[in-house]
N, C-alpha and C positions, 0 to 999 in steps of 0.2 A: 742479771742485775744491772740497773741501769748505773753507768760511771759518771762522776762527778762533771766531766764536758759534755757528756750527753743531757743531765740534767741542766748543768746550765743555759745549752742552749734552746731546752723545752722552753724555761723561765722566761729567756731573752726574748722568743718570738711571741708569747704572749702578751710580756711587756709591752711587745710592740707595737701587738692589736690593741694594747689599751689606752698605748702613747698613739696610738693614729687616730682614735674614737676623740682624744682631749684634741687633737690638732683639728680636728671638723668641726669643734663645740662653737667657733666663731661664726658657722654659717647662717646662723639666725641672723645677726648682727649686719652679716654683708649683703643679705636676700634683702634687709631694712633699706640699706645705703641704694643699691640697685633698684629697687622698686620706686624711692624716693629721687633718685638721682640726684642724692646729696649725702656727706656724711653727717650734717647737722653737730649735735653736741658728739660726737661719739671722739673718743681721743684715739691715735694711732701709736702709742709711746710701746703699749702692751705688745704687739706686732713689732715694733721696732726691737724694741730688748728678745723678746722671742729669737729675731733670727739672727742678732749677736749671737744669743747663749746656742743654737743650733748648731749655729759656723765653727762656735769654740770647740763643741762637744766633737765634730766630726773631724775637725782637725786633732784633738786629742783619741779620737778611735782609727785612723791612721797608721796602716805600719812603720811609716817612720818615727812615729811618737810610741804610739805603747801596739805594739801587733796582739792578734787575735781579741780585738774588738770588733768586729765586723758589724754583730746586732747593733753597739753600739750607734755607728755610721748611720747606716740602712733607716734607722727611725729617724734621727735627726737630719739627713740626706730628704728625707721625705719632709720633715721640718722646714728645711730653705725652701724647698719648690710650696709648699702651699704659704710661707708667710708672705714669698715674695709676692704671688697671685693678690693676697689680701692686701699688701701695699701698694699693688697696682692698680685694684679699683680703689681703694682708697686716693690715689695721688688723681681718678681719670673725675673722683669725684666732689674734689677739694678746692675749695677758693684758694687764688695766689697764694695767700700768706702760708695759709696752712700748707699747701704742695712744698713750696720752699721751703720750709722748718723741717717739713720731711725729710727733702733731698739733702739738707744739710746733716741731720744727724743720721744718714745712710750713708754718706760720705766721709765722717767722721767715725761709723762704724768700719767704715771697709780699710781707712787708714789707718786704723788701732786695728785689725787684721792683717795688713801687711807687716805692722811694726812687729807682734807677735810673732807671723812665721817667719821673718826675716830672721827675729833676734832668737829664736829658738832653735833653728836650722842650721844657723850661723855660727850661733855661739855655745851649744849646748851639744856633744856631740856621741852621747851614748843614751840608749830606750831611756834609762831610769831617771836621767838627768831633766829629758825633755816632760816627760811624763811628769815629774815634780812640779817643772815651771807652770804646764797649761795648765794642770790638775790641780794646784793650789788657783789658780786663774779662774777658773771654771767652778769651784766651790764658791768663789767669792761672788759672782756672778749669779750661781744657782742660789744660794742660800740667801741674800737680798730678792729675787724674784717668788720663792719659798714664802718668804716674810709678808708679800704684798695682800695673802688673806685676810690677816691680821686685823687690818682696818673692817672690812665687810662684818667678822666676826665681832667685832668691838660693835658696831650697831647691831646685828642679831640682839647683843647680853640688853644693850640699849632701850631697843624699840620692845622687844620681848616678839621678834616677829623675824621668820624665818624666808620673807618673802622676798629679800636680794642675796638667799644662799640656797641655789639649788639642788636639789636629794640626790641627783644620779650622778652631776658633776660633781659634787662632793663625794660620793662612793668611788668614782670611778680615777678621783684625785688619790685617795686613800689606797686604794688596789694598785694602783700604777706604784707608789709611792714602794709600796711591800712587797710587789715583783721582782723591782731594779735592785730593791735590797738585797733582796734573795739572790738574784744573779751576782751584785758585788762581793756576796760575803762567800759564795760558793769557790770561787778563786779568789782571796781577800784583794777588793781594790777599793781603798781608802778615801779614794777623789769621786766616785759615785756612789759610798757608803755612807757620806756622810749627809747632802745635799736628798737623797732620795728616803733616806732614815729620817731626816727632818717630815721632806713632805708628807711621809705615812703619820708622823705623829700627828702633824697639822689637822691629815685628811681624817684622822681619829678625831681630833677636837671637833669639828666642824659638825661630824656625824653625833656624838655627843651632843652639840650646841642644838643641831636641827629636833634630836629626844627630847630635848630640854621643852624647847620650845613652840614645837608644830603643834601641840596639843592648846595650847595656849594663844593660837593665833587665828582669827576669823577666816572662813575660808578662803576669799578673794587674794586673804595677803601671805596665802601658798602659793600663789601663784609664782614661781620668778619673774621678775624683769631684768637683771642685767645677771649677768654670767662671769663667773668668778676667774680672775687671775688665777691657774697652776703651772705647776709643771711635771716635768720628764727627765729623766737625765736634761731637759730641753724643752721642756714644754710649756707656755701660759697661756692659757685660755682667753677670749674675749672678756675687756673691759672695758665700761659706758663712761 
């Protein structure tokens, strides 16, 4: 019979593979920037917030914060190394202004990251204590980036067209979403039950919204064009 850790950590590595499939969904977007050697309209904010929420989540899967999160790490660990990739061609292909906006709120991310581990290492000095502060941190965090579908959904109901909310990113927002559930509620942890139980319901409306409406919509405007903000314990996808 398989035990309650052996199952979670089946959950966890699947999650993982399906948190690594949303973390590659930006490569259409930067094969665009590359080919063009320009980012044109595309915004970088989506990437930015991304590997805040990354940095947060791996600091809070950390033995010194809450131990035996490891999956935790490992996905969002792979989270920095590819957003950072994405903000570097971004930055090699950015006019001034734009570069500089970047650099600045990557530096303002990285100094609300020192202020965090300083003040939680410093001041906070047992697992359950630390685990509170990032973990309330981190829900505030996830569940604002959770909410950014909202808008794209609000024009689906709008245009009655499902052609800026993609079928397999929205499925595979939805399955990520019900994974990490499954992993948090297997050991109840509350700081990724909550933010990852959103996303499932989200990744539920969206697939709904797409029922609703693909029948209804000509074919061309199946097509996607821009690619949906999600997430992971950590994850948002490319946005135009």
């Amino acid at each position: 019979m398989v035990t309650a850790d052996e199952a979670r950590s089946i959950v966890g590595i699947i999650g993982n593979v399906i948190s690594f499939c949303l973390f590659l969904s930006p490569l259409p977007t930067f094969r665009k920037i590359w080919k063009r050697k320009s980012v044109e309209n595309f915004s970088p904010i989506p990437y930015v917030v991304t590997l805040l929420n990354c940095m947060l989540w791996v600091f809070y899967g950390l033995p010194v914060v809450h131990p035996h999160s490891l999956l935790v790490v490992t996905i969002n660990g792979t989270g920095i190394v590819l957003e950072a990739i994405y903000i570097s061609i971004f930055l090699v292909f950015s006019p001034n202004n734009k570069r500089m906006m970047v650099v600045k709120y990557l530096g303002v991310e990285l100094l609300f990251m020192g202020v965090i581990i300083g003040g939680v290492l410093g001041g906070a000095h047992t697992h359950e204590k630390r685990s509170i502060i990032v973990g309330v941190i981190c829900v505030i965090v996830g569940t604002c980036m959770y909410a950014s579908p909202l808008s794209v959904m609000k024009l689906v109901i709008q245009t009655k067209s499902v052609k800026y909310m993609p079928f397999y990113l929205s499925l595979a927002a939805f399955l990520n979403g019900v994974c990490w559930t499954v992993y948090a509620l297997i050991h109840f942890d509350i700081f990724l039950t909550i933010p990852n139980g959103l996303g499932a319901l989200l990744g539920l409306a969206q697939l709904i919204l797409y029922a609703c409406y693909y029948s209804s919509a000509p074919g061309d405007e199946r097509k996607p064009e821009l690619q949906l903000p999600t997430q992971n314990p950590a994850v948002l996808a490319a946005n135009s």
